[in-house]
C-alpha positions in Angstrom: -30.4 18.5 45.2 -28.6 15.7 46.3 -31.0 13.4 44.4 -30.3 15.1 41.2 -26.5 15.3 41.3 -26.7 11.3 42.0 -28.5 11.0 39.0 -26.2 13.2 36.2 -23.2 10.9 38.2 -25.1 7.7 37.0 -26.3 9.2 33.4 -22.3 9.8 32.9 -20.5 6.8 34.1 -23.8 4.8 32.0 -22.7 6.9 28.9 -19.0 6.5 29.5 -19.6 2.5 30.1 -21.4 2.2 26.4 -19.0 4.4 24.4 -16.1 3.6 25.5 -13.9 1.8 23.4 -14.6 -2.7 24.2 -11.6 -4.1 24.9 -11.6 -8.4 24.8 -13.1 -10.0 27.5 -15.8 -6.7 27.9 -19.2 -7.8 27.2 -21.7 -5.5 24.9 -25.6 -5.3 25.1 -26.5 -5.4 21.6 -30.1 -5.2 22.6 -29.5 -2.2 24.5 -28.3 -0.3 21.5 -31.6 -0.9 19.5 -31.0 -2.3 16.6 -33.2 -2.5 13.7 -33.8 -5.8 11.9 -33.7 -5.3 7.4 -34.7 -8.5 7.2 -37.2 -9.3 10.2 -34.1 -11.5 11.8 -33.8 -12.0 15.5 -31.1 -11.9 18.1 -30.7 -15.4 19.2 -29.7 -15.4 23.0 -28.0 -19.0 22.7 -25.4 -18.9 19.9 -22.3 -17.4 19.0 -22.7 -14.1 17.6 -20.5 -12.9 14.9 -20.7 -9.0 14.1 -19.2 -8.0 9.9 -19.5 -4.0 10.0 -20.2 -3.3 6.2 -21.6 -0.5 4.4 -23.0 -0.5 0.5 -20.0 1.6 -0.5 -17.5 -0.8 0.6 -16.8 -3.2 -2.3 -14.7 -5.8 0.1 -17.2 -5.7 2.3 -20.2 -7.2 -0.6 -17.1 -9.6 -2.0 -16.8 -10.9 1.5 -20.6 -11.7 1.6 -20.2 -15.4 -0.5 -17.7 -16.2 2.1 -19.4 -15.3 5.0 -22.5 -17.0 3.5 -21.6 -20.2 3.0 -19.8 -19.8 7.0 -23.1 -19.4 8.0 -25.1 -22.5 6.3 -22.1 -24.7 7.8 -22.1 -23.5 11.2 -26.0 -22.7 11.6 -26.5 -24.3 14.9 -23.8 -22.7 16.7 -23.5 -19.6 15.3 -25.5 -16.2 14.3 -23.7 -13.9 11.8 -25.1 -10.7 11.6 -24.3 -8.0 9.1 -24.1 -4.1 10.6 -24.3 -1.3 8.5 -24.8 2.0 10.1 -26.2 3.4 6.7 -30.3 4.9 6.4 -31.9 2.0 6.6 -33.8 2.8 2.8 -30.2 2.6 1.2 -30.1 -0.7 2.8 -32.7 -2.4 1.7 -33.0 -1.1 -1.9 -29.5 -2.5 -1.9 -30.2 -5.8 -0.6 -33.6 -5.7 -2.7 -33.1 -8.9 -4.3 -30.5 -10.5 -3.5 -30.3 -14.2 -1.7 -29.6 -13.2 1.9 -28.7 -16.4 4.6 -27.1 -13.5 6.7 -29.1 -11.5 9.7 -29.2 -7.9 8.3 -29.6 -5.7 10.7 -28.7 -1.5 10.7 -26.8 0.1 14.2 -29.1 3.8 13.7 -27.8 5.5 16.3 -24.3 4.3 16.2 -24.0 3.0 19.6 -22.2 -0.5 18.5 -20.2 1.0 16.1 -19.2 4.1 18.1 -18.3 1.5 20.8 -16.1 -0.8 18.8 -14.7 2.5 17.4 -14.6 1.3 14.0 -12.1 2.7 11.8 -12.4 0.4 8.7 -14.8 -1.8 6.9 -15.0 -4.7 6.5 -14.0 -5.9 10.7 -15.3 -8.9 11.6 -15.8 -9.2 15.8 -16.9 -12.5 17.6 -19.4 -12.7 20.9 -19.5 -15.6 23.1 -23.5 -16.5 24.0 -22.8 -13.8 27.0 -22.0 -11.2 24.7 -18.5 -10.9 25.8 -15.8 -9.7 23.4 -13.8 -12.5 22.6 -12.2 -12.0 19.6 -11.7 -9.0 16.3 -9.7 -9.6 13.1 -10.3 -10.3 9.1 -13.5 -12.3 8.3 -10.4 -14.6 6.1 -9.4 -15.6 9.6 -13.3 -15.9 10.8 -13.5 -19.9 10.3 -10.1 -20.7 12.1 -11.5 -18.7 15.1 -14.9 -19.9 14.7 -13.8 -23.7 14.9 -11.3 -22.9 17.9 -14.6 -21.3 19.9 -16.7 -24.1 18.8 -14.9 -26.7 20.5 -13.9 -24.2 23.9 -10.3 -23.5 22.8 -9.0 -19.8 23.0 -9.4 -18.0 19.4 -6.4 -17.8 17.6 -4.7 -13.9 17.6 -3.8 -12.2 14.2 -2.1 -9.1 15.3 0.7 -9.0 12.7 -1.8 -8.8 9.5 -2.9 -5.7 10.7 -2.1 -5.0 14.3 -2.6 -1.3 14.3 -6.7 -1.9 13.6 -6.8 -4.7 15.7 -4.5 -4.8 18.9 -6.2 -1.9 19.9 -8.8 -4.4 21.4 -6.6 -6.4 23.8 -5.9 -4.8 27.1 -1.9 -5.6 26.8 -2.4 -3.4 23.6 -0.5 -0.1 23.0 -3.1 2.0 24.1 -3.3 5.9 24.9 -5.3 7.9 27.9 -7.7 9.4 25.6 -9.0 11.4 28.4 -5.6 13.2 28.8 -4.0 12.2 24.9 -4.2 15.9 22.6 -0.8 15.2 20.5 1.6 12.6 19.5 4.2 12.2 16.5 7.1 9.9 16.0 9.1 9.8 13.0 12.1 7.5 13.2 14.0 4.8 10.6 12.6 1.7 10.3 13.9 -2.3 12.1 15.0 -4.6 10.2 12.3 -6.7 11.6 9.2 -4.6 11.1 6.5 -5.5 8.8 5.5 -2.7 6.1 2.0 -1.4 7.2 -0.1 1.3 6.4 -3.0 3.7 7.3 -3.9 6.2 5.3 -6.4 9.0 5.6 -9.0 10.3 3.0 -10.7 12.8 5.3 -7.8 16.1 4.7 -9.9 18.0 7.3 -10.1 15.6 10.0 -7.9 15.4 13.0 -4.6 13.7 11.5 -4.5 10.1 12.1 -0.8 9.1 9.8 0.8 5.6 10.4 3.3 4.0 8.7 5.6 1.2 9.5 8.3 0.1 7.3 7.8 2.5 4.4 10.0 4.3 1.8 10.7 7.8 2.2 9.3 8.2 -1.7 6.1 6.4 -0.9 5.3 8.8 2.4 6.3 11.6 0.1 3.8 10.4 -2.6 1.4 9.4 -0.5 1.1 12.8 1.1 1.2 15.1 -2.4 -1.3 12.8 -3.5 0.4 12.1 -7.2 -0.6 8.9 -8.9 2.6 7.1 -10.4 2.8 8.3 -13.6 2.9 12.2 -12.4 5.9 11.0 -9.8 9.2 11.0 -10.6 12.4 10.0 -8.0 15.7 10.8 -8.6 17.1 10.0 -5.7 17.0 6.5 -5.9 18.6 5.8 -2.8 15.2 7.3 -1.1 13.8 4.2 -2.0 15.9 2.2 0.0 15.1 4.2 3.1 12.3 2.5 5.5 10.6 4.9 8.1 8.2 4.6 10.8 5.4 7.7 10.9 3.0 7.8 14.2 0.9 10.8 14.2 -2.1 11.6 16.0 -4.1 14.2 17.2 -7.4 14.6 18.9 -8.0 18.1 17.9 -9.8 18.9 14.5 -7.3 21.8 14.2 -4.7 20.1 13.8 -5.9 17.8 10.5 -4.6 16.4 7.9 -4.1 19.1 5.6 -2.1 20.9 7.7 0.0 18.2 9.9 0.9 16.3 6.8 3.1 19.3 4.9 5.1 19.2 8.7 5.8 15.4 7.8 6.9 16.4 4.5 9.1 19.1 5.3 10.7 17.0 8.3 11.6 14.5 5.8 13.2 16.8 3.4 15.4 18.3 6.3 16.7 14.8 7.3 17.4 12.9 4.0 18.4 15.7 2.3 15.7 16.4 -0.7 13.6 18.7 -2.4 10.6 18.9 -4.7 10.0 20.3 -7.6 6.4 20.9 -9.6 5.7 21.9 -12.7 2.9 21.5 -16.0 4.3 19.2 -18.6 2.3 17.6 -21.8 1.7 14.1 -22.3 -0.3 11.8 -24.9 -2.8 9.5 -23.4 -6.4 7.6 -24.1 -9.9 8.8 -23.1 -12.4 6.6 -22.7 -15.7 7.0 -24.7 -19.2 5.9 -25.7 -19.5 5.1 -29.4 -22.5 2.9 -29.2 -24.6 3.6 -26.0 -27.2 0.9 -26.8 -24.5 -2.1 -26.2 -23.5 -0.1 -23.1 -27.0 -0.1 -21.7 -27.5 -3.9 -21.7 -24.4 -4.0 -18.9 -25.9 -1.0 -16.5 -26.3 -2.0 -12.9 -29.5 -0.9 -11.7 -28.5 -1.3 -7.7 -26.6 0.8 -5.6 -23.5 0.3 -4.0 -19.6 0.0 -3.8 -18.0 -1.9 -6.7 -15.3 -4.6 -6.6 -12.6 -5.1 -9.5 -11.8 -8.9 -8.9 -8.4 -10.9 -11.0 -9.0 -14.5 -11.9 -6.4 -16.3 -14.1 -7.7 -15.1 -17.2 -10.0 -12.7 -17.0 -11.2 -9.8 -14.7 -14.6 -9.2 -13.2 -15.9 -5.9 -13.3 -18.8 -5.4 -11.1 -20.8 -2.4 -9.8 -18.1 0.0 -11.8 -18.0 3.8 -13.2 -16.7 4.6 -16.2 -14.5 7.2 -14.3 -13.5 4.2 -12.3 -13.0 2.3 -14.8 -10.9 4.3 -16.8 -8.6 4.2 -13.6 -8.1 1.2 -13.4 -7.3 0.6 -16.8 -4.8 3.4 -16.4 -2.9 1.5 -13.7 -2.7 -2.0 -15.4 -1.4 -0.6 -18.5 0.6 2.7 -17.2 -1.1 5.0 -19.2 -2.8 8.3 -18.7 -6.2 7.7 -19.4 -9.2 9.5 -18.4 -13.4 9.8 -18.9 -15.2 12.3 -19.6 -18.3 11.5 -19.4 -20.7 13.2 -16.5 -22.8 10.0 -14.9 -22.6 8.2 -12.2 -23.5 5.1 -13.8 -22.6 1.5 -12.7 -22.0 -1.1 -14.9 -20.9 -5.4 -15.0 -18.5 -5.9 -17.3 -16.1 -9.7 -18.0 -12.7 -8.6 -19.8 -10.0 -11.2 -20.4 -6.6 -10.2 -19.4 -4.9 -7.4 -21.5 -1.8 -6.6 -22.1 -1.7 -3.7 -24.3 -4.6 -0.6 -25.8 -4.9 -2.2 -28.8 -6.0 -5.7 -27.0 -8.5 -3.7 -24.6 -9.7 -1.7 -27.3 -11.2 -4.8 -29.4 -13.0 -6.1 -26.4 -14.4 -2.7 -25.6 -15.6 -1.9 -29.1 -17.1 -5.4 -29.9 -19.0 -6.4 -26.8 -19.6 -2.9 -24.9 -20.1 0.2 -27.6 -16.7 1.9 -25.5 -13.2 3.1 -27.2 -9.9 4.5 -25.8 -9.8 7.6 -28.1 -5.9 9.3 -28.2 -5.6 12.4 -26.2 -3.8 15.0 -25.4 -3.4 16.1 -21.0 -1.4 18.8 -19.3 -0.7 17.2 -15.7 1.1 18.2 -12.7 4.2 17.0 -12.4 6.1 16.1 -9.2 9.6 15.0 -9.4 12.3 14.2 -6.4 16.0 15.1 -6.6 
């Protein structure tokens, strides 16, 4: 008897010791957690291992790849980069299935690396010394001025202020909670002069609620948590705008999610400034966008999976791995329109636009080069005004 309670002690402070969350300066046994190689690639025991958690879906994870690629080919004798996706490893591969990789693929199947990093958003870039210790987490933009730091035996630099509520969460002079005792927190209070605007928003409504904001306008909280794109909003309390507040809310009970936890925010923040809402169906005029000529459309399909990535260059923008749906979204927020698709397919395409500046401009490159038109419509929307 006394041989078996020994043994559940051990099987629980081992489990507790790989899933709880790594702090800097903890080390991690990557081959411990099993995991499998895309691309044939090896662990190699004497470099510096740098960890990119990505997924397919994550379109600033892929645009990060370049980047990350060419960090690699310089810094090839000191360093392994190794890209972990926790996706089924089929989805992986037909998405890498042809592309030039210099990267180590590799897929975390049972979670065990990502569960212990606790990752909360893609893309996060970590860094392991050749002992697998922690020694440093941030924004693979950062990655080369840590990187060069390491190389030579200096102390990585820290970049808490770009996004310190993802990241300071990893150093042990962090602001950290007793998640074995933590249920329920909330704080709601006016802003500093000296705190930098951040924000973490949740998409999971029926998730324990996770709500941080730091330096934000009352009318931004307040849209953020109806969920009403900018043209369906309408403030008429301008001073709102004006008003900076800090939001910390957290639970670790399911039951007390999003849906229902945010609509407490929102009534709190009525009480104290002093506003109300009003909703209500109004008509507008808008665009839809359409296929007129589906053979031009064809030649731009995207055959391979994955999330897309909308990138701005001086004259032009690049339209990779993109729905129509998404498409017609983000041509709704450049030119302030209401603009919608219709059309039922989940369909990627590549597209090169130059910059536009009005429908008319947009609508010759569409129906010249890519068989689509913005067609005049008609929509009844919700809308949400503040007063």
């Amino acid at each position: 008897m006394k041989k078996l309670t020994l043994f559940i002690f051990l099987l629980i402070i081992t489990q507790k010791s790989l899933f709880a969350q790594i702090k800097i300066g903890e080390k991690i046994n990557l081959l411990q957690a099993n995991l499998l190689s895309v691309d044939q690639s090896k662990l190699d025991p004497s470099k510096i291992i740098v960890i990119d958690f990505w997924a397919t879906w994550c379109g600033p994870c892929i645009a990060a790849f370049p980047h990350l690629d060419s960090l690699q080919a310089k810094y090839k004798k000191q360093v392994q980069i190794i890209a972990l996706s926790d996706e089924k490893p089929l989805k992986v591969i037909t998405f890498l299935k042809g592309k030039k990789k210099s990267l180590s693929f590799f897929i975390d199947q049972r979670q065990q690396v990502f569960k212990r990093f606790e990752i909360e958003a893609r893309p996060f870039t970590a860094i392991l010394d050749s002992k697998r210790t922690l020694i440093w987490v941030g924004s693979s933009q950062h990655l080369e001025d840590a990187l060069k730091k390491i190389i030579k035996g200096e102390e990585a630099p820290v970049y808490l202020n770009q996004n310190s509520q993802l990241y300071r969460k990893y150093y042990a002079n962090g602001s950290t909670q007793n998640k074995d005792n933590f249920i329920y927190s909330y704080q709601l209070s006016l802003s500093a002069t000296t705190d930098k605007y951040e924000v973490k928003t949740q998409k999971d409504i029926d998730s324990a609620v996770n709500i941080y904001y730091r330096a934000a306008p009352v009318t931004e909280v307040v849209q953020d948590i109806l969920q009403v794109p900018d043209l369906q909003f309408k403030n008429r309390r301008a001073e709102l705008d004006t008003i900076l507040v800090n939001i910390n809310l957290k639970s670790a009970l399911a039951t007390l999610n999003y849906k229902t936890e945010s609509k407490k925010v929102l009534e709190d923040l009525k009480r104290i400034f002093n506003f109300s809402i009003k909703e209500g169906l109004q008509q507008v005029e808008g665009y839809k966008l359409a296929i007129i000529h589906p053979e031009k459309l064809m030649k731009f399909k995207e055959e391979l999976t994955g999330g897309g990535i909308i990138q701005s260059t001086e004259k032009e923008y690049k339209i990779l791995r993109v729905s129509l749906n998404e498409l017609a979204g983000f041509f709704q927020k450049k030119l302030k329109l209401f603009i919608s698709c219709d059309e039922m397919t989940d369909a990627k395409y590549n597209m090169e636009l130059e910059k536009f500046n009005t429908i008319y401009e947009l609508n010759e490159q569409l129906k010249g080069k890519y068989g689509l038109q913005l067609l005049p419509s008609t929509y009844q929307i919700n809308k949400v005004e503040v007063f």
